[in-house]
LUMKOL-906414 format. One record per residue (C-alpha): residue in one letter; chain; x, z, y. Coordinates in pm, 1 decimal, decimal comma, padded with zeros to 6 digits. Layout:
BEGIN
<"A"; "A"; <X; Z; Y>>
...
END
This chain:
BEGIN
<"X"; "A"; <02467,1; 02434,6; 01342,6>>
<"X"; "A"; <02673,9; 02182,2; 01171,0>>
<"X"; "A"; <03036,6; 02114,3; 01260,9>>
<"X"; "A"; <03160,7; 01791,3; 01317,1>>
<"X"; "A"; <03497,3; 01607,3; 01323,3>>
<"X"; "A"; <03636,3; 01294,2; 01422,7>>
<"X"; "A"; <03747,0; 01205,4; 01074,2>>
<"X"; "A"; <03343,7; 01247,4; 00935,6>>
<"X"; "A"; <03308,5; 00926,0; 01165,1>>
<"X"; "A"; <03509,2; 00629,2; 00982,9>>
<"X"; "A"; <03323,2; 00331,5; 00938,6>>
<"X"; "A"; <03283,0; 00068,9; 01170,4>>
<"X"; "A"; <03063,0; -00149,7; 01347,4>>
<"X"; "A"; <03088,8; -00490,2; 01295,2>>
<"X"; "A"; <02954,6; -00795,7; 01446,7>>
<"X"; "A"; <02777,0; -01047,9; 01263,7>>
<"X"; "A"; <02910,0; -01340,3; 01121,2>>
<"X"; "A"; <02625,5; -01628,5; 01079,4>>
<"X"; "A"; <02843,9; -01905,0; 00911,2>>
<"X"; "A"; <02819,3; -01667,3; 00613,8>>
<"X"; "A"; <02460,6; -01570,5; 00628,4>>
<"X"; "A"; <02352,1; -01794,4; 00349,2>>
<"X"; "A"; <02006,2; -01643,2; 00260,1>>
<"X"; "A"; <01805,7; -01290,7; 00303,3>>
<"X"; "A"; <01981,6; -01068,2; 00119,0>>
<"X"; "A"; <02306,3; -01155,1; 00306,4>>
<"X"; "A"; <02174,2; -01080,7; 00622,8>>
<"X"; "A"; <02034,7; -00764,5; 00562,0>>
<"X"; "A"; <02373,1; -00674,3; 00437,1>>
<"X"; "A"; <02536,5; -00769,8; 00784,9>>
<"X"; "A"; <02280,9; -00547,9; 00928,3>>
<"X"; "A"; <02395,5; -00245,3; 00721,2>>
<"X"; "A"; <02722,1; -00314,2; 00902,2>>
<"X"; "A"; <02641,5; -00375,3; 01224,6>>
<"X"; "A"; <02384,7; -00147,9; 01286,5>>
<"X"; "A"; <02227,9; -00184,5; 01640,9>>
<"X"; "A"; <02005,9; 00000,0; 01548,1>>
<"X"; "A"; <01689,8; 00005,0; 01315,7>>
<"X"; "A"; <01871,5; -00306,7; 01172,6>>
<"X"; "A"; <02098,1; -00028,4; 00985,1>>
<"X"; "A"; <01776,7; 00157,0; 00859,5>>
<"X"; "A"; <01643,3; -00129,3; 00743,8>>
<"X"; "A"; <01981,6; -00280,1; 00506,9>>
<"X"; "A"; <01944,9; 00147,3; 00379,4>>
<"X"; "A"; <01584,7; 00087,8; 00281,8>>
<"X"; "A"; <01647,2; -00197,2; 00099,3>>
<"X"; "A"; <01905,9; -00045,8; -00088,4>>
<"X"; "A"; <01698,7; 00279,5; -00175,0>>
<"X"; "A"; <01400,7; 00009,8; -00317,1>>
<"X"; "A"; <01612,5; -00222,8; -00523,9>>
<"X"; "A"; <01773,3; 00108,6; -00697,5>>
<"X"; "A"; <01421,9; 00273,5; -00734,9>>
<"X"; "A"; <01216,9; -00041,3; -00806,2>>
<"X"; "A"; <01516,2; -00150,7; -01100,2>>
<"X"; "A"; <01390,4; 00175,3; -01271,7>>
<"X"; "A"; <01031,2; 00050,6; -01263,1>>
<"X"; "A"; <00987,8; -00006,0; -01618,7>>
<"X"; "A"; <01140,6; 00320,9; -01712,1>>
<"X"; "A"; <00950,2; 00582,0; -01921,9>>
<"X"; "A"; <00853,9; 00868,6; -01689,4>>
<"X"; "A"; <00974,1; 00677,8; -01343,9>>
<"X"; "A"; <00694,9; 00639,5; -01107,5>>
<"X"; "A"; <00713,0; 00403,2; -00796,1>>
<"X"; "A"; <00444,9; 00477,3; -00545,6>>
<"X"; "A"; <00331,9; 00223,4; -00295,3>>
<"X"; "A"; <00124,8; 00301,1; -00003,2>>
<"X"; "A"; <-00033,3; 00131,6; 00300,5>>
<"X"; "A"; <-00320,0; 00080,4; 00546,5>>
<"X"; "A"; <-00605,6; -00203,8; 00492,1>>
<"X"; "A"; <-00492,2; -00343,2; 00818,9>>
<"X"; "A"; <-00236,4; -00557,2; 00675,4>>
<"X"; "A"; <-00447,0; -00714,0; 00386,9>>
<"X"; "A"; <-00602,5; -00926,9; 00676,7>>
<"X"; "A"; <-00300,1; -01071,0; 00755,6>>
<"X"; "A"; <-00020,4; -01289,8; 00549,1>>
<"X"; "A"; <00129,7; -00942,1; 00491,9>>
<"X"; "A"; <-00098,9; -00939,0; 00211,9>>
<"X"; "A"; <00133,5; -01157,0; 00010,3>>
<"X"; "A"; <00390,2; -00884,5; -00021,5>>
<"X"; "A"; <00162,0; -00647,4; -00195,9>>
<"X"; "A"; <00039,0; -00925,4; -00409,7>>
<"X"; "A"; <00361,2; -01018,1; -00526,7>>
<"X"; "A"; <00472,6; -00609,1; -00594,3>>
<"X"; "A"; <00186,8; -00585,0; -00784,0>>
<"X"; "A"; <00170,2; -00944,0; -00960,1>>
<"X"; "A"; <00587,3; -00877,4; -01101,2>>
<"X"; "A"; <00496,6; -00490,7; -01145,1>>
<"X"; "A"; <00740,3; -00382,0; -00908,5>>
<"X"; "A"; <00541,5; -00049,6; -00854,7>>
<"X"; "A"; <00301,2; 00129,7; -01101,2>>
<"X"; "A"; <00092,0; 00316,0; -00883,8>>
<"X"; "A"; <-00086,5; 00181,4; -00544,8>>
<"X"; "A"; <-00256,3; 00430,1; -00274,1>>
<"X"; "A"; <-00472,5; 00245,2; -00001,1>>
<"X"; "A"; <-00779,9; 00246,8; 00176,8>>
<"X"; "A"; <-01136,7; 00112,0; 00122,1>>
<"X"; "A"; <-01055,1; -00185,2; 00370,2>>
<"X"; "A"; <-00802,1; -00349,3; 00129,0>>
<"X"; "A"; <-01047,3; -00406,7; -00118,4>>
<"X"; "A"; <-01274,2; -00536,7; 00163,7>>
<"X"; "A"; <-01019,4; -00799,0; 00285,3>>
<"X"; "A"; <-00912,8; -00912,0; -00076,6>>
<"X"; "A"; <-01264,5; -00990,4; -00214,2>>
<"X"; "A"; <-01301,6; -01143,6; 00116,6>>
<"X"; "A"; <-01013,0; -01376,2; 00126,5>>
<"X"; "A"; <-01016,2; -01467,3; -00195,2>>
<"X"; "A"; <-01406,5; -01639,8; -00129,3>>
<"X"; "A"; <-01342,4; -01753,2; 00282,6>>
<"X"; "A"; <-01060,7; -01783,4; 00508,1>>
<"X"; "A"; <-00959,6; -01491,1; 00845,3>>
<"X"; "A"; <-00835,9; -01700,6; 01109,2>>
<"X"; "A"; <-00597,2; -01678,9; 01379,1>>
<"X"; "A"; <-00690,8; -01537,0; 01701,5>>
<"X"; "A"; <-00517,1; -01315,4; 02000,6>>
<"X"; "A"; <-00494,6; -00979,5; 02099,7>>
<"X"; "A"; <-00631,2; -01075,2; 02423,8>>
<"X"; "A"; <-00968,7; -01226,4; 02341,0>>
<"X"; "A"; <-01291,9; -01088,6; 02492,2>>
<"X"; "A"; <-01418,4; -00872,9; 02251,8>>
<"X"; "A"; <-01773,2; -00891,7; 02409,2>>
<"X"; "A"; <-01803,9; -01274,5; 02378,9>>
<"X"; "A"; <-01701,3; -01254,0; 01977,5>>
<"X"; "A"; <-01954,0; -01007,9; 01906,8>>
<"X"; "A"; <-02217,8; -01253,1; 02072,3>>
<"X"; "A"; <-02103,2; -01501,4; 01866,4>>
<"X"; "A"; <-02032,2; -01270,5; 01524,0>>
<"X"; "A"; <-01657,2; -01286,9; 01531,9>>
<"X"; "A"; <-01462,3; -00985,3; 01462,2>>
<"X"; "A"; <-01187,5; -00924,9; 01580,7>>
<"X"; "A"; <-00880,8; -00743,0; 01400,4>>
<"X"; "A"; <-00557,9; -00735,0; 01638,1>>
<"X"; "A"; <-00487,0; -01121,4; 01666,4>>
<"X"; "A"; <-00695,0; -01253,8; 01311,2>>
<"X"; "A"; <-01063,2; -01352,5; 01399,7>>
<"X"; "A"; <-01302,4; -01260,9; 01149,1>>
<"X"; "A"; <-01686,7; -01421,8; 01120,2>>
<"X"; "A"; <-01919,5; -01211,2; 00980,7>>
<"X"; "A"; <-01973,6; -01467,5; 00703,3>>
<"X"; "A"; <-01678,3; -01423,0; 00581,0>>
<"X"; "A"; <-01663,2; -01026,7; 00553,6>>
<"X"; "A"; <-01980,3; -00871,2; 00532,1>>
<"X"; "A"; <-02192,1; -01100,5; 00410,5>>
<"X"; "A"; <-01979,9; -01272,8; 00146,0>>
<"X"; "A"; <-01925,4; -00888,3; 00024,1>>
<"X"; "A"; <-02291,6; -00821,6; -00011,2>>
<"X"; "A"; <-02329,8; -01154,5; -00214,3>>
<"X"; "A"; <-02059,5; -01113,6; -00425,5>>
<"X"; "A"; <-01998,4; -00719,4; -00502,3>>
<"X"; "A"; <-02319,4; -00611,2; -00584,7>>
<"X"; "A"; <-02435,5; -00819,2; -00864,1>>
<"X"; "A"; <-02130,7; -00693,5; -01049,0>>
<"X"; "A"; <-02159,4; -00371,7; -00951,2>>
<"X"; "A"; <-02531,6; -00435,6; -01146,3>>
<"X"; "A"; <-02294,4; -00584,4; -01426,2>>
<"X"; "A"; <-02060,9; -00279,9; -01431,3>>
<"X"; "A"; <-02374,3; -00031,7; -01448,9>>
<"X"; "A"; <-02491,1; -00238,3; -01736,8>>
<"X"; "A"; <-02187,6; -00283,2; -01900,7>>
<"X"; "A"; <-02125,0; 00109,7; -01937,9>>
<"X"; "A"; <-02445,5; 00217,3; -01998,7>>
<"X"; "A"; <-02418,9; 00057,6; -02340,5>>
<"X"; "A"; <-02050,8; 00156,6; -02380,3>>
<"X"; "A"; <-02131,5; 00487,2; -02283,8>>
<"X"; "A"; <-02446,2; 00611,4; -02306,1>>
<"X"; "A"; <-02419,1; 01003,7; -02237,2>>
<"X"; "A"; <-02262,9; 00970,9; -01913,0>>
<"X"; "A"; <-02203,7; 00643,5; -01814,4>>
<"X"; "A"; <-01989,7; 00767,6; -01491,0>>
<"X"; "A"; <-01793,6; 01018,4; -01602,2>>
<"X"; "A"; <-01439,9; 00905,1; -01523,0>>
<"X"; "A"; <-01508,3; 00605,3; -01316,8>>
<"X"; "A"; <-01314,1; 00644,8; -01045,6>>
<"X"; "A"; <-01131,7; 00407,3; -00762,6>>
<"X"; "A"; <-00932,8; 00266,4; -01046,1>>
<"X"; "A"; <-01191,7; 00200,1; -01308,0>>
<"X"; "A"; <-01348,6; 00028,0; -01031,7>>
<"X"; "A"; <-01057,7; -00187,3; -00916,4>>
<"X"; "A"; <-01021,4; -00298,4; -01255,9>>
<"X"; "A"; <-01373,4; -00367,9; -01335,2>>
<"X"; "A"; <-01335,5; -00584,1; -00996,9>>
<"X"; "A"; <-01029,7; -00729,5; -01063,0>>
<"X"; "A"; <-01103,8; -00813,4; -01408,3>>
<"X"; "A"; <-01442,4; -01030,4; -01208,8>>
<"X"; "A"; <-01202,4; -01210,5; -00984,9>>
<"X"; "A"; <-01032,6; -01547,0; -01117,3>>
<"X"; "A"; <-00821,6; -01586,2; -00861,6>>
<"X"; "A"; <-00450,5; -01527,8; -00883,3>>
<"X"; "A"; <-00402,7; -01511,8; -00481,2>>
<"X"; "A"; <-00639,2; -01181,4; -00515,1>>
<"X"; "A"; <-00388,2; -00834,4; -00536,8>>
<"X"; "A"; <-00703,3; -00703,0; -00759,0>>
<"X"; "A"; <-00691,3; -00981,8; -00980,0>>
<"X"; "A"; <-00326,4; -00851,4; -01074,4>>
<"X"; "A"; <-00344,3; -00501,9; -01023,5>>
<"X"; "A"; <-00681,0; -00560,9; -01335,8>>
<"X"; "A"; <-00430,5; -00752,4; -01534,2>>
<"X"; "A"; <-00115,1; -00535,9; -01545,2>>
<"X"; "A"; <-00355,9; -00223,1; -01539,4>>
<"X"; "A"; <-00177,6; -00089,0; -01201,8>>
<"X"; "A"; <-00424,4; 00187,3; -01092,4>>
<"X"; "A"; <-00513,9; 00136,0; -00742,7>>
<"X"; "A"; <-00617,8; 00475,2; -00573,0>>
<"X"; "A"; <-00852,7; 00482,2; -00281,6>>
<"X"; "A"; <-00901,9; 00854,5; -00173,6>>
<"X"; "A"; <-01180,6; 00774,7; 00119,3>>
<"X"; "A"; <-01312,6; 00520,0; -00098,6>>
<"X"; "A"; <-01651,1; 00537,3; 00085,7>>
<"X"; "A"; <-01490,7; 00398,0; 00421,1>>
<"X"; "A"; <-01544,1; 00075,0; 00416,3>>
<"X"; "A"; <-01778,0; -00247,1; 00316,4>>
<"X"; "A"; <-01737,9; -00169,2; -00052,6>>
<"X"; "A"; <-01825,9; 00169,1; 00042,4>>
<"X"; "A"; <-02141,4; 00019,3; 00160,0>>
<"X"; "A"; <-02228,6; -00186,5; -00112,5>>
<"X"; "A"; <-02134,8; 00110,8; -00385,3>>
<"X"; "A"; <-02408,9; 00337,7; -00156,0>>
<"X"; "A"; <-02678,3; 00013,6; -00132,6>>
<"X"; "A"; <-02639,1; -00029,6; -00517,3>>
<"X"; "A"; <-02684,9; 00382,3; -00562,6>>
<"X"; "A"; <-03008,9; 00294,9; -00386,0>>
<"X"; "A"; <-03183,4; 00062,3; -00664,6>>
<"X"; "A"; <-02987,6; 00309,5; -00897,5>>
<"X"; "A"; <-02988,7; 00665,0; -00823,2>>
<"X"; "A"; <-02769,8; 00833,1; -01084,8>>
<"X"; "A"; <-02469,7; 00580,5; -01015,7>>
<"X"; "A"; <-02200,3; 00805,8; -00922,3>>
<"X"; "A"; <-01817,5; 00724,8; -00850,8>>
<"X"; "A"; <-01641,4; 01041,6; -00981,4>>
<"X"; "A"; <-01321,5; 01014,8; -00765,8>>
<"X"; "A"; <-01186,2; 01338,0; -00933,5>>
<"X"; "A"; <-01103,9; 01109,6; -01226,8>>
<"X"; "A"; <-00825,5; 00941,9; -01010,8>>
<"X"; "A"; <-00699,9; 01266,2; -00927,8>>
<"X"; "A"; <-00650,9; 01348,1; -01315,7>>
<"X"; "A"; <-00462,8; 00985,7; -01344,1>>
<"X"; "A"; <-00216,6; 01150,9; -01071,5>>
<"X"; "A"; <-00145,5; 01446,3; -01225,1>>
<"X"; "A"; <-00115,0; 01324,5; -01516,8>>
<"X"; "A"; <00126,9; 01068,8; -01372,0>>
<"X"; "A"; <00275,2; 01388,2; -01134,9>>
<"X"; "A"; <00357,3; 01616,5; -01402,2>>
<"X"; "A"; <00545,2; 01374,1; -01673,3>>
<"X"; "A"; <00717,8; 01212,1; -01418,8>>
<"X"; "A"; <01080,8; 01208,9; -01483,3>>
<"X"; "A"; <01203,7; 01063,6; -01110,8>>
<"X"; "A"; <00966,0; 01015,9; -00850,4>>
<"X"; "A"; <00961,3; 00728,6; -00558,7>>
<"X"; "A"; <00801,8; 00592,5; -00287,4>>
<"X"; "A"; <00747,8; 00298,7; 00014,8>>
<"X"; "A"; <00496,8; 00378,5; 00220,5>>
<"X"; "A"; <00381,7; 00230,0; 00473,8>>
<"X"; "A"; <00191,5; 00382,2; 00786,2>>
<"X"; "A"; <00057,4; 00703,0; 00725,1>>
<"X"; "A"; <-00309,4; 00882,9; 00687,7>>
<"X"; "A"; <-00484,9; 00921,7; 00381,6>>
<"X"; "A"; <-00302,7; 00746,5; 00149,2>>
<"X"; "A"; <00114,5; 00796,6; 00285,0>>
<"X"; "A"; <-00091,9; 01175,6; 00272,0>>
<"X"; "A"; <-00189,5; 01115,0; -00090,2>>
<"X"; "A"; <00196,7; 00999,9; -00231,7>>
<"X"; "A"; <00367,8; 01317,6; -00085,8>>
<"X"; "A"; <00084,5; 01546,5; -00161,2>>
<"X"; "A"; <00129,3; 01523,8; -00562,1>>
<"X"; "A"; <00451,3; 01479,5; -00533,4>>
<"X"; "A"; <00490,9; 01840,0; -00450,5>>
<"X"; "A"; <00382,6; 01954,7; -00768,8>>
<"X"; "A"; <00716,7; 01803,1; -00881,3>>
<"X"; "A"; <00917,3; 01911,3; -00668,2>>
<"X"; "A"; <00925,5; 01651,5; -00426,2>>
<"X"; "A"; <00998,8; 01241,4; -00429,1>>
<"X"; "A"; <01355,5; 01174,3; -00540,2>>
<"X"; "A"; <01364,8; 00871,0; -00284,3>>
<"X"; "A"; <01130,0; 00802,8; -00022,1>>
<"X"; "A"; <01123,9; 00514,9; 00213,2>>
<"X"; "A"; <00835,7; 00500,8; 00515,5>>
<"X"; "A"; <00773,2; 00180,2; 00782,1>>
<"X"; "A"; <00624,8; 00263,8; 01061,3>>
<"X"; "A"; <00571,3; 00221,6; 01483,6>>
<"X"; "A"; <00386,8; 00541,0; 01535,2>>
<"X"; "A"; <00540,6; 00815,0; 01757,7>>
<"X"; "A"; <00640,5; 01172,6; 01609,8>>
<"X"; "A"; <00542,3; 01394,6; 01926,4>>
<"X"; "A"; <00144,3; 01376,9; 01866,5>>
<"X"; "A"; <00177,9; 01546,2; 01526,1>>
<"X"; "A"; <00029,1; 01251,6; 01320,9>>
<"X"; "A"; <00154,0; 01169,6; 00966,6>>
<"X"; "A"; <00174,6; 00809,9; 01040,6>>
<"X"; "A"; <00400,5; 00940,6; 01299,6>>
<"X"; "A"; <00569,3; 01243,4; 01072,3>>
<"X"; "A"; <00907,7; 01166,2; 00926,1>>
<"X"; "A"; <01039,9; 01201,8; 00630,4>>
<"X"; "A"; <01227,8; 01467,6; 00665,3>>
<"X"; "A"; <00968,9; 01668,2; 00761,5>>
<"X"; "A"; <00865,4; 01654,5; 00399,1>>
<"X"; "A"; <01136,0; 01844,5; 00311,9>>
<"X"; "A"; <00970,9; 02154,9; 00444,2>>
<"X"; "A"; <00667,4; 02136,4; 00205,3>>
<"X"; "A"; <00844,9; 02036,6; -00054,8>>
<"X"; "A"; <00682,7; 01719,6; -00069,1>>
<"X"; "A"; <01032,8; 01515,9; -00063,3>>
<"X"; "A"; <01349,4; 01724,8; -00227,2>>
<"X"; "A"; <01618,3; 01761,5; 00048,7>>
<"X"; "A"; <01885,4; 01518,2; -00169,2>>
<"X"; "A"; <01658,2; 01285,0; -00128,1>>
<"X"; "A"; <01772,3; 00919,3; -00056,6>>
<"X"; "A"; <01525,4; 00885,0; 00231,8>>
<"X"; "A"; <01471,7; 00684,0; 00568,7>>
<"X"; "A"; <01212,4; 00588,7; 00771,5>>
<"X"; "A"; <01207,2; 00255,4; 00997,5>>
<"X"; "A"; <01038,5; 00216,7; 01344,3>>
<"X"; "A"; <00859,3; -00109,5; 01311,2>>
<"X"; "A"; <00567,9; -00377,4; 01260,1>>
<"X"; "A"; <00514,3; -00433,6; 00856,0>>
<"X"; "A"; <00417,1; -00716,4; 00894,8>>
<"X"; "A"; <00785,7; -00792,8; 01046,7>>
<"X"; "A"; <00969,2; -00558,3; 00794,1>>
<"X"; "A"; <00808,9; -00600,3; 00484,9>>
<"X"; "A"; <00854,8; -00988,2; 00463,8>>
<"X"; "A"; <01224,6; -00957,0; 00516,9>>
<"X"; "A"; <01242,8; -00685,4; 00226,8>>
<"X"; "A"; <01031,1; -00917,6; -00010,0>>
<"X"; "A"; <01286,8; -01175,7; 00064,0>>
<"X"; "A"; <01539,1; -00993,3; -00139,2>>
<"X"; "A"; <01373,8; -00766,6; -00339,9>>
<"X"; "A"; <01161,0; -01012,7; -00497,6>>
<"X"; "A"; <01386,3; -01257,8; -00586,8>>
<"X"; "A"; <01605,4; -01066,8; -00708,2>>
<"X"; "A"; <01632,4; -01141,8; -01116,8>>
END
């Protein structure tokens, strides 16, 4: 049991001081001062990015980003856009749905809606709701099927000539992203970016979701199309084992917050870790797991610069843009 003294105790809380809050990054440095009480977690966070995202560029540094589709429906999407678009991280785990709401919203527009709507009377009406955005069926599914799986026809093509043993081997998530992103000419698109910077995007349950769908519908017209997701997992440990220093956001938890810590292990653990979320601990979920908990697989090294803050991303990661990406 540790000891403590009075002495181990000497910084104080302050109160903030507005008439010198001139933009973001001032204010979360009042908050690292006054605490009060995630607003401390959050002014640590954003210190543990800038140093880890300043080392981006570095030979052997790897910055892991991580989060849920959810979010991608909403403005939140913005954030990841712009981490990807000024290469702020070099490796991005998600789920199937974000590359469902990019293609989407890069072709039609979500709209806002409310929490409290009657789900019953959208469905009669094809409206689908996610939390408070209102999605029409036009705009997901359908625009999806029209647009993914001619390329997918194009991609098929396309490698059969460039490689005509086995034209799957080693198409994975992130030869697919990229083959994607390289068919989307829009810069508001995270794909688009994460094509042109050659960011791999990892999706581990890749088959969850409406491009799930349309890679299953196109393996029906073409039954030896395969997606050979083991060829993402060789990116990772390639990426795993070289790796000098290690880092991570993540945001959330499940598959992909799973997928960051998992080959991190291999390492060692992450040498900084930083995790947004508003799920509980008690129920034993990961979304809900902290950090430190990490420490006991080995999947975050106990020096570890690491903290995890209670709260809605789309609330948290906005503020942290703020200064971390305008920051020259």
């Amino acid at each position: 049991m540790p000891k403590y003294s009075k002495g181990d105790f000497n910084t104080p809380v302050k109160d903030y001081d507005f008439s010198v809050v001139d933009n973001v990054s001032s204010l979360i440095d009042q908050m690292g001062q006054a605490g009060g009480f995630t607003a401390s977690k959050l002014a640590k966070a954003r210190d543990i990015l800038r140093d880890s995202i300043a080392k981006t560029d570095q030979e052997g540094v790897i910055n892991w980003l991580s989060f849920p589709a959810c979010l991608c429906a909403t403005g939140t999407r913005g954030f990841f856009l712009e981490a990807i678009k000024n290469k702020k991280f070099n490796i991005i785990i998600t789920t199937c749905g974000t590359l469902d709401h990019d293609i989407a919203r890069t072709y039609e527009d979500y709209f806002h809606g409310d929490f409290d709507l009657d789900d019953i009377a959208l469905g009669d009406e094809g409206l689908n709701r996610l939390g408070n955005v209102v999605i029409p069926n036009e705009c997901y599914g359908e625009i999806l099927e029209k647009t993914v799986l001619p390329w997918l026809k194009e991609i098929e093509d396309k490698r059969k000539i460039e490689r005509p043993g086995n034209p799957w081997l080693g198409f994975g998530s992130v030869e697919l992203c990229w083959e994607l992103g390289d068919r989307i000419n829009d810069e508001t698109s995270i794909l688009y970016w994460a094509a042109k910077n050659r960011i791999p995007i990892v999706i581990p349950g890749l088959s969850d979701g409406a491009i799930g769908a349309q890679l299953f519908m196109h393996r029906q017209k073409s039954p030896n199309f395969m997606i050979d997701f083991l060829a993402d997992e060789q990116i990772l440990s390639d990426l795993t084992w070289t790796s000098k220093e290690s880092h991570a956001l993540m945001i959330g938890g499940g598959i992909s917050k799973h997928h960051v810590i998992w080959w991190n292990q291999y390492r060692g653990g992450l040498d900084s870790a930083v995790g947004i979320t508003t799920a509980p601990e008690y129920d034993g979920s990961l979304s809900g797991a902290r950090l430190k908990e990490a420490i006991s697989w080995g999947k975050i090294r106990p020096t570890a610069p690491q903290v995890v803050v209670e709260g809605d991303a789309s609330i948290i990661l906005p503020i942290l843009g703020a200064d971390l990406f305008n920051k020259q």
